[in-house]
NUVEXMAR-608984 format. One record per atom (N, C-alpha, C): residue in one letter; x, y, z. Coordinates in steps of 0.02 Angstrom, whole numbers, padded with zeros to 5 digits, always signed. Layout:
N
aXYZ...
END
This chain:
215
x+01366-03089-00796x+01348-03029-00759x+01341-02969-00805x+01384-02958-00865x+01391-02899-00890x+01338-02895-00944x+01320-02961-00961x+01274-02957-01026x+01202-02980-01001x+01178-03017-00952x+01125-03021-00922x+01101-02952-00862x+01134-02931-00836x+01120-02874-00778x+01145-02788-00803x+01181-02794-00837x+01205-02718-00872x+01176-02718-00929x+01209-02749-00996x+01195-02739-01056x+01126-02719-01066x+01091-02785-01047x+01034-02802-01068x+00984-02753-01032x+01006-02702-00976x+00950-02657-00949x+00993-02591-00980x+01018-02582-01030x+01022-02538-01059x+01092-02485-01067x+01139-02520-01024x+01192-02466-01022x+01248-02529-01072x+01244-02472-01130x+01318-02478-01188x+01382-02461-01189x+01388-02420-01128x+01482-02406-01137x+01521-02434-01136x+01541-02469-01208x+01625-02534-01183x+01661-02513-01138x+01683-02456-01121x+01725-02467-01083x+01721-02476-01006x+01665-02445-00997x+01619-02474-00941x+01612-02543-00928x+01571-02567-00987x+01568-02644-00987x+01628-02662-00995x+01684-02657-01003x+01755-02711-01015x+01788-02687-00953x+01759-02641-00915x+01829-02617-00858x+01766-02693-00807x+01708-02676-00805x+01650-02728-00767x+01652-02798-00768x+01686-02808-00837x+01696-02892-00848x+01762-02909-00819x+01814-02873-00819x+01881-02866-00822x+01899-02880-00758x+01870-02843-00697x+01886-02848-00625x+01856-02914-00587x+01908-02939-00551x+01862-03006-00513x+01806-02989-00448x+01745-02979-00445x+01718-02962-00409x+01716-02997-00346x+01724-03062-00375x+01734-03125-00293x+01798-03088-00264x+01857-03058-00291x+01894-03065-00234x+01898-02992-00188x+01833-02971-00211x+01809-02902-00150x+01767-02920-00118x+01739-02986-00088x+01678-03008-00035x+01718-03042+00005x+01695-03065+00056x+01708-03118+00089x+01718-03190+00059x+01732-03230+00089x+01753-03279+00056x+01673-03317+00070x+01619-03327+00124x+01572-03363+00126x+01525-03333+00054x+01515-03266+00032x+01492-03239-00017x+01507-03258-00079x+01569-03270-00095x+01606-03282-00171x+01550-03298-00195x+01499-03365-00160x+01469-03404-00251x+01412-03353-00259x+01413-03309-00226x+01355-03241-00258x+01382-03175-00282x+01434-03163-00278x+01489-03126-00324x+01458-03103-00361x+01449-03140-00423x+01415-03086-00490x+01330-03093-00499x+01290-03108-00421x+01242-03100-00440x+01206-03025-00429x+01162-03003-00464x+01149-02938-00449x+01106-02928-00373x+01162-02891-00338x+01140-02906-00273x+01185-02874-00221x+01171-02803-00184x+01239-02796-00130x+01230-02848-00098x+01320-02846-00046x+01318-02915+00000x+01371-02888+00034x+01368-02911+00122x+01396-02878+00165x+01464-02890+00161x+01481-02853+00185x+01580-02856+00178x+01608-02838+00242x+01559-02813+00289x+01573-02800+00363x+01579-02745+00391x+01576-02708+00448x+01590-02646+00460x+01529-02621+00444x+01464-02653+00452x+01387-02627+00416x+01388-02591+00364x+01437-02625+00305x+01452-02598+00243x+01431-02651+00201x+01409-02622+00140x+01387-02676+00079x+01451-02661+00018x+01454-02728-00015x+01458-02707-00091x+01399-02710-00150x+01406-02636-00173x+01357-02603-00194x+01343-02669-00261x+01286-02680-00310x+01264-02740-00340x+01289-02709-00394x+01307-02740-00438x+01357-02733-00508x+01318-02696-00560x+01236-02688-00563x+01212-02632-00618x+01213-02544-00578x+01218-02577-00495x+01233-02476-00483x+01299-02457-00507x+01345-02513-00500x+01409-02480-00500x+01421-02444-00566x+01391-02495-00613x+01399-02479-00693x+01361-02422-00706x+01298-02424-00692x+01242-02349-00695x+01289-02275-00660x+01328-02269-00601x+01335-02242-00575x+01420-02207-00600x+01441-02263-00632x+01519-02240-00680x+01500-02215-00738x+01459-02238-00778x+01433-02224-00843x+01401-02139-00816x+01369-02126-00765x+01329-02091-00749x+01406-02016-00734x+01464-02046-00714x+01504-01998-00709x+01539-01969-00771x+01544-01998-00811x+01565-01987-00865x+01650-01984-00875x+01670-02032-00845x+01744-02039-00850x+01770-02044-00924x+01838-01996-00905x+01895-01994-00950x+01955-02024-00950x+01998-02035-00986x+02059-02064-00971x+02115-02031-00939x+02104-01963-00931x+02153-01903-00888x+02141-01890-00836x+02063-01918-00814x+02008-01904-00754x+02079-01908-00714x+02068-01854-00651x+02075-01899-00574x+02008-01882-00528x+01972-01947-00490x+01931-01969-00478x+01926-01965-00393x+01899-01939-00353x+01883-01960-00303x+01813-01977-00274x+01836-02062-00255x+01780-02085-00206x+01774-02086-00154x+01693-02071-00122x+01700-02072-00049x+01648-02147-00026x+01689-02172-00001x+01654-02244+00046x+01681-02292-00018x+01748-02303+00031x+01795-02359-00019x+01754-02434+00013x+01708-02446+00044x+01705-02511+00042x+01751-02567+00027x+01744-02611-00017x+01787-02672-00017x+01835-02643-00069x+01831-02575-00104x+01862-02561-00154x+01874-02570-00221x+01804-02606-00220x+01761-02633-00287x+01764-02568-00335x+01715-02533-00349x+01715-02487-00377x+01765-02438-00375x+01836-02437-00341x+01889-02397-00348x+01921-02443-00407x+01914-02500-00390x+01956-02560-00455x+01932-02546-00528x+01863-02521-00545x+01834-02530-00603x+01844-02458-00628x+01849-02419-00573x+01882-02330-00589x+01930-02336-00638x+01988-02382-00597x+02062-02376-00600x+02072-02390-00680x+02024-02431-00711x+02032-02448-00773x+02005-02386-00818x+01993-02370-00776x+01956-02300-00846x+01999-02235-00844x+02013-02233-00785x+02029-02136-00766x+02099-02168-00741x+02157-02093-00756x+02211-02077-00734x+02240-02112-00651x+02165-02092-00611x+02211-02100-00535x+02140-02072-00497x+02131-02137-00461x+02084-02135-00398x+02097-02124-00339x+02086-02082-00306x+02103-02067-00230x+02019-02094-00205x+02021-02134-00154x+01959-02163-00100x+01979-02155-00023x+01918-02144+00009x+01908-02130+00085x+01874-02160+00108x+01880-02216+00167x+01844-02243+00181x+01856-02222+00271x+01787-02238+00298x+01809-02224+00379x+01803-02270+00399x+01791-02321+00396x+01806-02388+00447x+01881-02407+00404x+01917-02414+00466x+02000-02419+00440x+02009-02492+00430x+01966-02538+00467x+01971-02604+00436x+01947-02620+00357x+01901-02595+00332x+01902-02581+00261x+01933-02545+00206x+01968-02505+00246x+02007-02482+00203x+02081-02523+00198x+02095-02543+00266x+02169-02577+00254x+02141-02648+00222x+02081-02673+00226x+02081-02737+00153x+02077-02713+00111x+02047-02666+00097x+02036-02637+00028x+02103-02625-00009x+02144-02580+00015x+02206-02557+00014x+02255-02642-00027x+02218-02696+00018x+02276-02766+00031x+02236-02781-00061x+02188-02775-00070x+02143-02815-00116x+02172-02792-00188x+02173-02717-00169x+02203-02674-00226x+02279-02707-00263x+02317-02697-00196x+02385-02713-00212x+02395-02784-00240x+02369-02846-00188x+02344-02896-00243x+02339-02910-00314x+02310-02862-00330x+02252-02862-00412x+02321-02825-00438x+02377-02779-00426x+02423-02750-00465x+02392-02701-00507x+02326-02662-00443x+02314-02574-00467x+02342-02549-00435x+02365-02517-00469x+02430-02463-00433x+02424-02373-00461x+02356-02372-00464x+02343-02296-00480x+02295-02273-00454x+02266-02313-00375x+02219-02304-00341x+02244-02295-00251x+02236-02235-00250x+02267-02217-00175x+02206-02216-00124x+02231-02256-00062x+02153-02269-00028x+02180-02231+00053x+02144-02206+00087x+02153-02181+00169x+02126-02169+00212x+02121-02202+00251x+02064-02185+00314x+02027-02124+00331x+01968-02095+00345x+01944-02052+00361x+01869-02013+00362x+01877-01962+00354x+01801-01918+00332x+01781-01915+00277x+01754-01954+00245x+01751-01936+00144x+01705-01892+00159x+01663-01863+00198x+01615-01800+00201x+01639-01734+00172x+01716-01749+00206x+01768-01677+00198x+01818-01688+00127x+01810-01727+00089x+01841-01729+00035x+01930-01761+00055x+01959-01744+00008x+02029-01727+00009x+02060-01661-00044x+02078-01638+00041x+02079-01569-00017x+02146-01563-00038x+02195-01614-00006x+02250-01591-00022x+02295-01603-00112x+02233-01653-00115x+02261-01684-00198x+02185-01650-00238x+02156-01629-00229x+02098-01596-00271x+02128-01522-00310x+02090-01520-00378x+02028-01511-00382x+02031-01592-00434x+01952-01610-00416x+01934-01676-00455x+01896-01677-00507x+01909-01704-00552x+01880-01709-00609x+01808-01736-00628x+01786-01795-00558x+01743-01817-00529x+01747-01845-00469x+01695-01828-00431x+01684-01874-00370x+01625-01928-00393x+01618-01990-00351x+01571-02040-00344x+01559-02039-00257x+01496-02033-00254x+01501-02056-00156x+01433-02122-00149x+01466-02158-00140x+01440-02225-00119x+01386-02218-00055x+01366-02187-00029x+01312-02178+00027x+01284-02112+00023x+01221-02133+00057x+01178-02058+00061x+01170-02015+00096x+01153-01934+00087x+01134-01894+00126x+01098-01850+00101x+01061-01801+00140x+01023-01774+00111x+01037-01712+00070x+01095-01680+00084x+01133-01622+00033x+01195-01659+00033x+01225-01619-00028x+01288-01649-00015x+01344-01604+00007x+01383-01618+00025x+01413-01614+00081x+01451-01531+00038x+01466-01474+00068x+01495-01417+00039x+01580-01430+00033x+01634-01463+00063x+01678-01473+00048x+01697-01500-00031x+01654-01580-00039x+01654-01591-00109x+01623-01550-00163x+01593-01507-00166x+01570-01459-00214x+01627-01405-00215x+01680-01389-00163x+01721-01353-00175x+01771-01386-00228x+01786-01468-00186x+01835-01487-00241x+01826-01510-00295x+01780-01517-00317x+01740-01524-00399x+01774-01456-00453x+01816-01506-00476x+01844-01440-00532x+01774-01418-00583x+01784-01356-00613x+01731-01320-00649x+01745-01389-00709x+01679-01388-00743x+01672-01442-00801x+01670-01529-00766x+01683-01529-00689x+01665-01590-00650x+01620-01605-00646x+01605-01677-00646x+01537-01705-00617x+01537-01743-00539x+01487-01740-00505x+01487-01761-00435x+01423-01796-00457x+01423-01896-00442x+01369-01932-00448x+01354-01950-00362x+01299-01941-00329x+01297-01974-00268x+01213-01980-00256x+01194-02023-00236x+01114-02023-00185x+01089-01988-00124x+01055-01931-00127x+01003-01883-00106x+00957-01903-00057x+00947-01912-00016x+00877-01909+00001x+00878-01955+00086x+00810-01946+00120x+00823-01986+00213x+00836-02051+00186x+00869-02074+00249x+00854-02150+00248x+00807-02193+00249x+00753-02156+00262x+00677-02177+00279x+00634-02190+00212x+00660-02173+00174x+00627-02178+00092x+00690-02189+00039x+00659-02213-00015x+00724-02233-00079x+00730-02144-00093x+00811-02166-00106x+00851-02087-00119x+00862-02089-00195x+00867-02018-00205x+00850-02012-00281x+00945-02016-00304x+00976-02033-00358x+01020-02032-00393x+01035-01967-00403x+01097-01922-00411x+01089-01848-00443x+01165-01865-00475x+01164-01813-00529x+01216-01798-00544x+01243-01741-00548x+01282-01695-00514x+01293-01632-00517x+01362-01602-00559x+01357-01551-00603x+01412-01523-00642x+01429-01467-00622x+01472-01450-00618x+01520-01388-00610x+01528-01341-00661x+01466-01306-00673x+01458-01254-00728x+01527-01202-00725x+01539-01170-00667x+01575-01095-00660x+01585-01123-00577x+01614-01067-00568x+01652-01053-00496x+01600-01059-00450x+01551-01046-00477x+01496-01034-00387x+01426-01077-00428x+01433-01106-00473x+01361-01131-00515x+01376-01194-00523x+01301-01235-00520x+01323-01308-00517x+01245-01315-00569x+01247-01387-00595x+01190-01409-00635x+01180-01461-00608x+01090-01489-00593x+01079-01543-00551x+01049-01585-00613x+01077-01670-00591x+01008-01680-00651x+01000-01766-00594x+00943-01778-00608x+00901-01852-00562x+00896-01906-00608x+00923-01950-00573x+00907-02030-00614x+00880-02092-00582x+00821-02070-00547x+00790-02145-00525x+00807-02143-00455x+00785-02210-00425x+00793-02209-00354x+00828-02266-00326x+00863-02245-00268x+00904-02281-00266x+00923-02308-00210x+00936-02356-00159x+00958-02343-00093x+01022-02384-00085x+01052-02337-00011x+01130-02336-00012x+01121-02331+00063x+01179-02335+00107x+01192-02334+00159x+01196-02267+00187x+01193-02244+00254x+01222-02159+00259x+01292-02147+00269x+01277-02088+00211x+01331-02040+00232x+01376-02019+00310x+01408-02038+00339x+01427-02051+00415x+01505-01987+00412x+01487-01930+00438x+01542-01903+00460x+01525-01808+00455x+01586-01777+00466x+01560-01720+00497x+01521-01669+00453x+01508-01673+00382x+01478-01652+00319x+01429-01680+00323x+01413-01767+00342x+01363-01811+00292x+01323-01839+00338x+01293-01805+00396x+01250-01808+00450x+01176-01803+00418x+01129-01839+00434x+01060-01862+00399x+01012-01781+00420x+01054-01732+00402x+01013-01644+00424x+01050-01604+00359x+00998-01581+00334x+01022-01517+00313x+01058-01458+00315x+01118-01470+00286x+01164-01394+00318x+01141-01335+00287x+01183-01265+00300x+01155-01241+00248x+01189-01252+00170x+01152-01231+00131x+01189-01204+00039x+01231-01156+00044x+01261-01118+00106x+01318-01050+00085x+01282-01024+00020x+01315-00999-00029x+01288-00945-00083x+01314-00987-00140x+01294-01051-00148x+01305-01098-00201x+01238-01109-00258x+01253-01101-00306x+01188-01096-00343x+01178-01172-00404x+01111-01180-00391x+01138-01252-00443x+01059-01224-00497
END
């Protein structure tokens, strides 16, 4: 998987690639899925949720630019795949997932595997968590068309926020957003991409407004 579907389309970060080889991806699917595990390919996990295919996850970590002090929040813990491959890179992952049946496997899958620096909880990932922020990065696993103004609050200055842009009706563009200063953000686009929606009281398929946020 890591040297046919990552390497070879261009992304070099060992530690990327060794946190990617490192994690068992079969034991975040279903069990009828396993023998397609490491093929490049989401695959349902239930709750009309996918696990996302193993070159976004890698494009989309590489794309955050994790540190080893990071703390990380994701929104749409799915099977908790990509909170596992976090956990190897950065300090401490906090994930939100709103279907609570995914999150309490996710939660079971984690503890399993003996990551123990990844905190998972039912809810709104639209609205962040503000109570353990400011984050060093967010990742959000589904789309909408802005992103949501809570997570741009908790984006510490010098943060990056990676998530997919755009309707459901067309492929959504990749962005990556940085946390220049207190009220300034930097946008930058990487290709297109599609993801599930954004589902909750921030991440509704409409435009809110921008408040006086400048990117």
């Amino acid at each position: 998987m890591v040297e046919q579907q990552i390497r070879s389309r261009g992304i070099e970060l060992e530690p990327v690639l060794k946190a990617m080889a490192e994690v068992p991806r079969e034991r975040f699917v279903p069990r009828r899925y396993r023998s397609q595990a490491y093929e490049d390919t989401a695959l349902p996990i239930g709750g009309g949720q996918t696990i996302t295919q193993p070159y976004l996850v890698a494009w989309m970590t590489v794309l955050l630019r994790p540190h080893p002090h990071d703390r990380v929040l994701e929104v749409g813990t799915g099977s908790g795949y990509q909170a596992a491959v976090l956990a190897r890179l950065v300090d401490e992952v906090f994930t939100i997932e709103r279907v609570d049946e995914l999150a309490a496997r996710a939660r079971h899958t984690l503890a399993d595997l003996s990551v123990d620096n990844v905190a998972v909880r039912s809810g709104d990932g639209s609205l962040g968590w503000a109570g353990v922020a400011p984050f060093d990065g967010i990742i959000v696993t589904a789309g909408a068309l802005t992103i949501p103004e809570p997570l741009l609050e908790q984006l510490r200055v010098g943060g990056r926020l990676v998530m997919p842009l755009g309707p459901q009706s067309a492929p959504q563009t990749l962005v990556r957003v940085t946390r220049t200063s207190e009220r300034r953000y930097r946008r930058e686009e990487f290709g297109q991409v599609r993801f599930v929606p954004l589902i909750g009281e921030e991440g509704a398929d409409e435009a809110p407004s921008r408040g006086d946020f400048w990117f």
